[in-house]
PAMI-91833 format. One line per 10 residues: number of its first residue (from 1); their letters; for each residue x, y, z of C-alpha. Coordinates in pm, 1 decimal. Layout:
NUM	A	X,Y,Z; ...
This chain:
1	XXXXXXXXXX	0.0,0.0,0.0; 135.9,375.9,-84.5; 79.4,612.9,251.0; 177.7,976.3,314.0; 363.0,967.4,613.6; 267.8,1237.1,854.2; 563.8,1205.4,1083.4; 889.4,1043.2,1057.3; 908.4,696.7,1068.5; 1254.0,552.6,1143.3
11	XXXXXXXXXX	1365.6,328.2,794.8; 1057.1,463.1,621.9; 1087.7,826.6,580.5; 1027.4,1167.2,680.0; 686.0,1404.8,670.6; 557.2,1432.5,341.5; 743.3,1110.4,244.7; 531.2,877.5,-32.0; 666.9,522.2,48.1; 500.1,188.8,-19.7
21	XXXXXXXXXX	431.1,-52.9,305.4; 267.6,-395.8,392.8; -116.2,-383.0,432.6; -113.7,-477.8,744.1; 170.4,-244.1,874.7; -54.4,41.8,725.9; -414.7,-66.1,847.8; -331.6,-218.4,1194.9; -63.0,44.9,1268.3; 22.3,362.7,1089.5
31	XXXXXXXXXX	-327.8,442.0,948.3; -523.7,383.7,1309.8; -261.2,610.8,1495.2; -230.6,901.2,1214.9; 70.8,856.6,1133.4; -9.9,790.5,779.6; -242.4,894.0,492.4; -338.5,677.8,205.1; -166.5,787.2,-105.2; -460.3,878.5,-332.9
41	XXXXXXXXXX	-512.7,1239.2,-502.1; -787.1,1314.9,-276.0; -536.6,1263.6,74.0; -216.2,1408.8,-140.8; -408.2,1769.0,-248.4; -534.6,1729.4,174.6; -161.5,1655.1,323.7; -36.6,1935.6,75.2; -278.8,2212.5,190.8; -204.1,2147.7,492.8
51	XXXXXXXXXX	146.5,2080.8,487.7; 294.9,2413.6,622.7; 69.3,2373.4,953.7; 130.2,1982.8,935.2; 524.3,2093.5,958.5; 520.4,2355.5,1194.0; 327.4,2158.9,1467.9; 561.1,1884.2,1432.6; 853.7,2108.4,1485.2; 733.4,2261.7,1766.6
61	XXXXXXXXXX	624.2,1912.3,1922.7; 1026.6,1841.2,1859.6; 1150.5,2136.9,2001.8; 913.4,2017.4,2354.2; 1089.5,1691.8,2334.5; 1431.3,1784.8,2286.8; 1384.1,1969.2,2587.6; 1256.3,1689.1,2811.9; 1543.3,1485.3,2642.6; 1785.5,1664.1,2829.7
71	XXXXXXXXXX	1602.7,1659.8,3160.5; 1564.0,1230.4,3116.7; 1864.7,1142.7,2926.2; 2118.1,987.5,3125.8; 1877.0,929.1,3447.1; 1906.3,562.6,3597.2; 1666.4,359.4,3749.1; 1736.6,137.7,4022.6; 1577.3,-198.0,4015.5; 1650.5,-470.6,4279.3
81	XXXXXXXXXX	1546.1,-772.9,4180.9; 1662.2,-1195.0,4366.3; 1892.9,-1384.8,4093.3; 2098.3,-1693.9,4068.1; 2433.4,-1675.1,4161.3; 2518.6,-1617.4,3806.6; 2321.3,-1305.9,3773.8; 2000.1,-1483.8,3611.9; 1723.9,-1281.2,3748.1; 1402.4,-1490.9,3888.5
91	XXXXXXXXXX	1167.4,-1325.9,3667.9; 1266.4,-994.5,3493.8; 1238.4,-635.1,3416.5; 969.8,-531.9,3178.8; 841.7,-151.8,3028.4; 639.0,-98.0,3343.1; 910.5,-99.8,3585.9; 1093.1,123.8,3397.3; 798.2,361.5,3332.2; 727.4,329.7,3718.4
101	XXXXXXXXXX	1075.6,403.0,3778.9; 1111.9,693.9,3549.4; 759.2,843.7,3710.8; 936.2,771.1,4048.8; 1162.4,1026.3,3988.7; 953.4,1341.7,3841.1; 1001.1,1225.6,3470.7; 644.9,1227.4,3262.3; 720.3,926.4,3055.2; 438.2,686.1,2853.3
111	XXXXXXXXXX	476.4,322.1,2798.2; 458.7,345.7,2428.0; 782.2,571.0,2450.3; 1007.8,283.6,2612.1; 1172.6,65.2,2392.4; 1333.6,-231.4,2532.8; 1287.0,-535.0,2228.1; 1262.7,-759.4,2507.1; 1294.5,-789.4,2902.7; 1580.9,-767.5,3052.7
121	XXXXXXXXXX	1685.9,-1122.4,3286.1; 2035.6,-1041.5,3413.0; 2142.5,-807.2,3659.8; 2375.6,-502.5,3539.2; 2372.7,-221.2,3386.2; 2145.2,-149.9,3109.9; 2029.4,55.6,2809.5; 1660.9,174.0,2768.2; 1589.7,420.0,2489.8; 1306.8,647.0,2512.3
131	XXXXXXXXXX	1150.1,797.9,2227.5; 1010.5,1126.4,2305.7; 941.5,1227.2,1925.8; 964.9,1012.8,1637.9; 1290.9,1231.2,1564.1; 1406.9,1239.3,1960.2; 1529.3,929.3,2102.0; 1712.5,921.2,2465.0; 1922.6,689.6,2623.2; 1821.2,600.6,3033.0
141	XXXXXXXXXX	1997.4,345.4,3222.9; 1841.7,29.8,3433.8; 2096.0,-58.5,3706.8; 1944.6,-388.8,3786.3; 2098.4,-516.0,4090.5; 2047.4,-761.3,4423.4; 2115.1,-485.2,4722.1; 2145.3,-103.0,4750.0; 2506.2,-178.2,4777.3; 2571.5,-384.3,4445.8
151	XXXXXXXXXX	2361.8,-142.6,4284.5; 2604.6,109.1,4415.9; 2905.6,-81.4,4285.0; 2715.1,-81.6,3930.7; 2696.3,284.4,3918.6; 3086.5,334.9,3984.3; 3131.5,131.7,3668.0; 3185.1,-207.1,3833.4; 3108.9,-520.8,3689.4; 2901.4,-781.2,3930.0
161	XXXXXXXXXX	2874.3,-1007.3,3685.2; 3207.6,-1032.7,3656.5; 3274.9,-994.5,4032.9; 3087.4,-1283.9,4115.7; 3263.4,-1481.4,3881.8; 3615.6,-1391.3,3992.7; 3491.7,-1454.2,4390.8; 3371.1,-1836.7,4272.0; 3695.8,-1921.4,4043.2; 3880.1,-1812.4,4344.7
171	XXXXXXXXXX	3698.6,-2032.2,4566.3; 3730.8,-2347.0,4332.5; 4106.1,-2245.5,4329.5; 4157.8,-2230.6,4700.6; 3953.0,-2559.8,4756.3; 4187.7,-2700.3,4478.1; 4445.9,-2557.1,4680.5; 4391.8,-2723.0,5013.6; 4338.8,-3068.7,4832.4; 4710.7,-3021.5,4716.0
181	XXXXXXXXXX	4800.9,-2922.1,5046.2; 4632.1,-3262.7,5224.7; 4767.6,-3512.8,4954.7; 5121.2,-3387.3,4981.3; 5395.3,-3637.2,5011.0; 5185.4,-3935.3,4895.9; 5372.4,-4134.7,4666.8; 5192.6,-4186.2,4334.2; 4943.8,-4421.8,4380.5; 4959.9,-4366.9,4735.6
191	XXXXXXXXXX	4561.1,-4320.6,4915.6; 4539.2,-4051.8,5139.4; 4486.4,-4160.5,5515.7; 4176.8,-4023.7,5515.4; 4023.0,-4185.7,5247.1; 4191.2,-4528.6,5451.1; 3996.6,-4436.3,5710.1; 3677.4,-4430.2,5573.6; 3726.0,-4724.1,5381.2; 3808.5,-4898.7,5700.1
201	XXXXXXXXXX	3521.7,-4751.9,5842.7; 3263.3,-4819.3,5585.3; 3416.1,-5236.2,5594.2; 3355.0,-5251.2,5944.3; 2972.2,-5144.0,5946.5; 2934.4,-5343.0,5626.1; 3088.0,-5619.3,5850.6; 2843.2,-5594.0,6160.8; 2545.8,-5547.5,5894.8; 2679.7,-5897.8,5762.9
211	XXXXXXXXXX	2655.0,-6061.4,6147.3; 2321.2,-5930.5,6184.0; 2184.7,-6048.7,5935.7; 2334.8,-6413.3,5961.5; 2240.2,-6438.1,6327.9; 1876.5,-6325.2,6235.1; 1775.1,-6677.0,6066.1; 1924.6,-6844.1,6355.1; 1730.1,-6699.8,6599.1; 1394.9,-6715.6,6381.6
221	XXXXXX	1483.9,-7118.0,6312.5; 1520.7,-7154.6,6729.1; 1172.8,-7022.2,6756.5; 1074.3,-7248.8,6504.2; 1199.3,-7529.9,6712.8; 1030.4,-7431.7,7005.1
């Protein structure tokens, strides 16, 4: 279908534009929220009578945005959110906590002006844009984090994720470590004492479990008897 586009629209054009479009794009989306004309002569004499006006609200509406832009752009939202140990969130962060977040802090932002492409799942630092104007887009950070304090730690530019990573190699390394430490001096081939000991352990209950159940019969047949 050939539309008139009445604002821009990003990889289609700009106002005035004539470009050609799915059906569907046009009659579920850009026709319904005026965004769009149908290119016939009746709607192209229309748009271009009315052009001047058409392109002098739409500046000012730009000029409005550009000037929120610089009062939202940059401003993070703190979300704490419970996660796995490796920073998987248990559940995730949608348009509405951003929105809420953005309200939160003075900021008159719509749902239909965040654009994530999907929810975010890990903590860290993200990028949210918000599109004030079809030609003013702004970017707004979600610091999702676990505490206050990692959340902190996020904002000075450190990396959790990464954190948490380092603190659990460095575990596995120091258990490692101490494994080293206890087999020491074995020969090769050589079983730790400990590992003796429970052996011998284990054989000896394995042992009495043996007795009991060999005397058991006995005493059942002697009952039998009597």
């Amino acid at each position: 279908m050939d539309i008139i586009l009445l604002e821009r629209i990003e990889k289609l054009g700009t106002i005035g534009d004539v470009v050609t479009v799915k059906d569907g794009y046009a009659r579920n989306f850009l026709l319904p929220q005026n965004k769009a004309l149908r290119a016939n002569e009746a709607n192209k004499k229309v748009f271009e009578a009315n052009r001047e006006r058409l392109e002098k609200e739409n500046a000012e509406k730009r000029g409005e945005a550009e000037k929120l832009g610089e009062k939202v752009a940059g401003a993070e939202v703190v979300l704490l959110r419970a996660s796995s140990n490796a920073g998987q969130l248990y559940g995730s962060v949608n348009v509405r906590d951003m929105v809420a977040g953005l309200t939160a802090q003075g900021h008159e932002i719509d749902k239909k002006q965040v654009i994530m492409g999907a929810p975010i799942k890990t903590i860290g630092m993200h990028d949210v844009t918000v599109a004030l104007h079809p030609e003013v887009h702004v970017i707004v950070k979600a610091n999702v984090a676990r505490s206050e304090d990692e959340a902190e730690l996020q904002s000075q530019g450190v990396d959790v994720l990464a954190q948490i990573f380092e603190e659990e190699q460095k575990e596995i390394e120091e258990a490692a470590a101490d494994t080293r430490i206890d087999n020491a001096g074995l020969e090769p081939g050589e079983i730790p004492v400990d590992m003796l000991e429970d052996a011998a352990v284990e054989n000896i209950e394995a042992a009495a479990d043996a007795e009991t159940e060999e005397a058991a019969p006995a005493e059942e047949t002697k009952e039998d008897e009597a």
